[in-house]
C-alpha positions in Angstrom: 114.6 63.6 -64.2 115.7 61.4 -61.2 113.5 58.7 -60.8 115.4 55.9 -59.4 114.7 54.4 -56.4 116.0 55.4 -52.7 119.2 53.9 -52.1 117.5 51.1 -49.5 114.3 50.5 -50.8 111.3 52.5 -52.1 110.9 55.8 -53.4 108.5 57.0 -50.5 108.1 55.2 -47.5 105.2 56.1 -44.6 106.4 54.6 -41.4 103.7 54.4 -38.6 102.0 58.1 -39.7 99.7 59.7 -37.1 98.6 63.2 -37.7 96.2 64.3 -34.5 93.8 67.7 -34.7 92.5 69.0 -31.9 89.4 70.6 -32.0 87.8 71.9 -28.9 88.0 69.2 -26.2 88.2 66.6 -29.0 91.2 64.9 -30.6 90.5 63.8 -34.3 93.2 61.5 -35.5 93.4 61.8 -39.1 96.4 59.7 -39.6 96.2 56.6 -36.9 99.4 54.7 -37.0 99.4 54.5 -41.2 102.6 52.7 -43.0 103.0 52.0 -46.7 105.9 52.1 -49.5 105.4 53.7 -52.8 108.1 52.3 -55.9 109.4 55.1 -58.5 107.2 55.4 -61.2 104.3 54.0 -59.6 100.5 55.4 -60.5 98.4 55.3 -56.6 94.7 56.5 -56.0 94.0 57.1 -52.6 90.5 56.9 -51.7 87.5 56.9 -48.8 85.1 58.5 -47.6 85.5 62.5 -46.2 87.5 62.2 -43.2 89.3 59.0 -44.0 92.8 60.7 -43.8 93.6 60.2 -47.9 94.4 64.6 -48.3 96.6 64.5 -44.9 98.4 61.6 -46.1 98.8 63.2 -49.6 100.1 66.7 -47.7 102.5 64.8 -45.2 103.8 63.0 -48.0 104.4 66.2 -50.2 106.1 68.7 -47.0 103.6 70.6 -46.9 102.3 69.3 -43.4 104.5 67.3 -40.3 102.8 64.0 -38.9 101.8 64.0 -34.9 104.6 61.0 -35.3 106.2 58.7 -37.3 108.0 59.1 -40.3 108.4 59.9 -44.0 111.6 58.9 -46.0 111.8 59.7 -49.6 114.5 58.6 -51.9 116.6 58.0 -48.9 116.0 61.4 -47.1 113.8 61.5 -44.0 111.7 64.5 -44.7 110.3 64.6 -41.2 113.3 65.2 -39.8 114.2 68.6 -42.0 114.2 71.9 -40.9 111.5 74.3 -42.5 114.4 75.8 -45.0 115.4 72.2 -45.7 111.9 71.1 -46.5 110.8 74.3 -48.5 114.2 73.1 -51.0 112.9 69.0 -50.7 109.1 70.7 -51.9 110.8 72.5 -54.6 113.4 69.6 -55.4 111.1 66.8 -55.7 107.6 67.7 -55.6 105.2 69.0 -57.9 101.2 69.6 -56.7 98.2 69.8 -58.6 94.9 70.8 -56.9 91.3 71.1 -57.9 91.0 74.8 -57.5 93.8 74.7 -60.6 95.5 78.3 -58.1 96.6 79.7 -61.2 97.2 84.0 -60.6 94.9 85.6 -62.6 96.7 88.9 -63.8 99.8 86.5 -65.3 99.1 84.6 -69.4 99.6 80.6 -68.9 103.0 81.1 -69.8 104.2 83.1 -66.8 102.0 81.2 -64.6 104.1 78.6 -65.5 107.6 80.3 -65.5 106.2 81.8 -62.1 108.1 79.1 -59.7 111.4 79.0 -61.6 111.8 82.2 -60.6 112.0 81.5 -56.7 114.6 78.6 -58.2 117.0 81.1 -60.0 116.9 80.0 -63.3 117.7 82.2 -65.8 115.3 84.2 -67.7 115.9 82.1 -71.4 116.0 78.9 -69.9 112.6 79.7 -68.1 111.2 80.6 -71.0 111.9 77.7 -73.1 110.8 75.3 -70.3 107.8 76.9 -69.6 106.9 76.8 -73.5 108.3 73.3 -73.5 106.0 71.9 -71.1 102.7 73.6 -72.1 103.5 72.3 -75.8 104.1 68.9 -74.0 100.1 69.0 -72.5 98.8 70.4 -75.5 98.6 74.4 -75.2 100.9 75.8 -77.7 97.7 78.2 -79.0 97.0 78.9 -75.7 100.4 80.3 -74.0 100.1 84.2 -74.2 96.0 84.1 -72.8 95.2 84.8 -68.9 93.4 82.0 -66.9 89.6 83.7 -67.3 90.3 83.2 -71.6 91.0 79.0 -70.8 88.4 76.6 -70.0 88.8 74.6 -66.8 90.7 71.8 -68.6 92.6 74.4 -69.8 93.3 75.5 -67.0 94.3 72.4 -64.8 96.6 71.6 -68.5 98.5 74.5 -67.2 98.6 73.6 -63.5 99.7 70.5 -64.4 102.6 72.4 -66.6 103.6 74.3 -63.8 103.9 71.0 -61.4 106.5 70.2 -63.6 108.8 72.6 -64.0 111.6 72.1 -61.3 111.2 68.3 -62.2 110.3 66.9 -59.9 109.9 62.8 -58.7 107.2 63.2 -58.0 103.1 64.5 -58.8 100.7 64.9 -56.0 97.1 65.9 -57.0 94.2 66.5 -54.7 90.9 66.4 -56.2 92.6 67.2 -60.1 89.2 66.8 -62.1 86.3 67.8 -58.9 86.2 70.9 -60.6 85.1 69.8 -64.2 83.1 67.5 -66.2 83.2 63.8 -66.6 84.7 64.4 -70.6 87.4 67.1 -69.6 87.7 65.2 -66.0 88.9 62.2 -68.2 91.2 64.6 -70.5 93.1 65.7 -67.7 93.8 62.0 -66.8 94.9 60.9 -69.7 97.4 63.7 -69.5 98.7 62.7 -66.7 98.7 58.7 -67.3 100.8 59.2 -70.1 103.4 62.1 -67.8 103.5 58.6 -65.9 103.8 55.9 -68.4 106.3 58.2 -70.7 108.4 59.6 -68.1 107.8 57.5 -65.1 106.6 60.3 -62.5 105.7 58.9 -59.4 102.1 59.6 -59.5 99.5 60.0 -56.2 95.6 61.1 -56.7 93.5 61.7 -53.9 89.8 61.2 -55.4 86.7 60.6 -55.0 85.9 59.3 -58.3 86.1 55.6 -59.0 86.2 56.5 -62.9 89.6 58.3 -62.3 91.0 55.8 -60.0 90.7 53.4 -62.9 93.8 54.8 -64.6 95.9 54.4 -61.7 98.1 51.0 -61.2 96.7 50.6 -58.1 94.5 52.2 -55.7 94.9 52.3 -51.9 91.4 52.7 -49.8 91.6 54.7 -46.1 89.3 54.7 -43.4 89.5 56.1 -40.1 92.9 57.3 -41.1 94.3 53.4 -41.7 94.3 52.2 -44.8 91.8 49.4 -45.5 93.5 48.0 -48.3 95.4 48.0 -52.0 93.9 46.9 -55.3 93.8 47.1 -59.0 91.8 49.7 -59.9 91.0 47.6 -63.4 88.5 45.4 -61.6 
């Protein structure tokens, strides 16, 4: 995994991100005029209240959205600059997402949900196989690999969401929401997974949440409001 930094600075930069909705006769500006660099290997909550901007941010960063303006450079590339072709390769390159709704397909076992994007990579059959099995070992599903989503739990199955992130290896994580769908025991679970995916392998991590009990693993969490962000601290305090 390439985790290194971009060539003149950060791993992700936000410069000056605006992201406007129009909705009737009204504009709504999710993103007003937001900047902010993220180091490799770095563990960020982004939080506030509905509305505050934190999952358009998190989808701009990730290509899966284009600002209204301003730009996003990741390991050196501008991704707001890239064609759609060019940004469906940087999402498959460098980005791995995790959502609450887990968006696992139901008629394929944990293991081919997780082989499932490989496949739209070209890698070879074997060598999907044995990553797939590698990486639901790695979060604790060997016993678990040949059953469909409905026979898992919802740990279970956010475990194998969380597998499937990582397949193409990406730099970086991007979760919305990753434990809104469970309980505070199996909500903390799933974040102690993926502390230790940061602190062992140095993915760059991002969380958007609402919870204040999972922003406490992060190394720091970043607060929006009105789509600016209001400030940074240590989640420990």
């Amino acid at each position: 995994m390439n985790c290194s930094q971009g060539p003149d600075g950060p791993l992700i930069t936000a410069q000056d991100l605006r992201r406007d909705y129009v909705m009737g006769d009204e504009v709504i500006h999710a993103l007003d005029g937001l900047s902010l660099d993220i180091p490799a290997g770095d563990f960020v909550c982004m939080m506030g209240p509905s509305g505050s901007g934190k999952s358009t941010l998190l989808y701009l960063i990730g290509g899966l959205d284009r600002p209204s303006s301003g730009q996003i450079i990741i390991h050196g590339e501008t991704i707001t600059s890239l064609d759609e072709d060019a940004l469906a390769h940087f999402r498959q390159r460098r980005v791995g997402f995790i959502f609450q709704t887990f968006n696992l397909i139901s008629t394929m076992t944990a293991l081919q949900n997780v082989e499932f994007p490989m496949i739209f990579a070209r890698r070879p059959l074997r060598e999907r196989r044995e990553r797939a099995v590698h990486l639901l070992e790695l979060v604790g599903l060997r016993e678990r690999m040949m059953h469909m989503p409905t026979q898992l739990s919802g740990g279970q199955q956010q475990r194998v969401a969380i597998a499937r992130a990582m397949v193409n290896d990406p730099d970086i994580l991007l979760a919305d929401e990753p434990t809104g769908n469970l309980d505070s025991h199996t909500g903390a679970d799933v974040m102690e997974l993926l502390s230790r995916l940061n602190a062992e392998q140095g993915r760059t991590l991002l969380i958007v949440t609402h919870d204040p009990s999972v922003a406490r693993f992060a190394k720091r969490a970043i607060n929006l409001l009105d789509g600016k962000m209001a400030d940074s601290v240590d989640p420990k305090f």
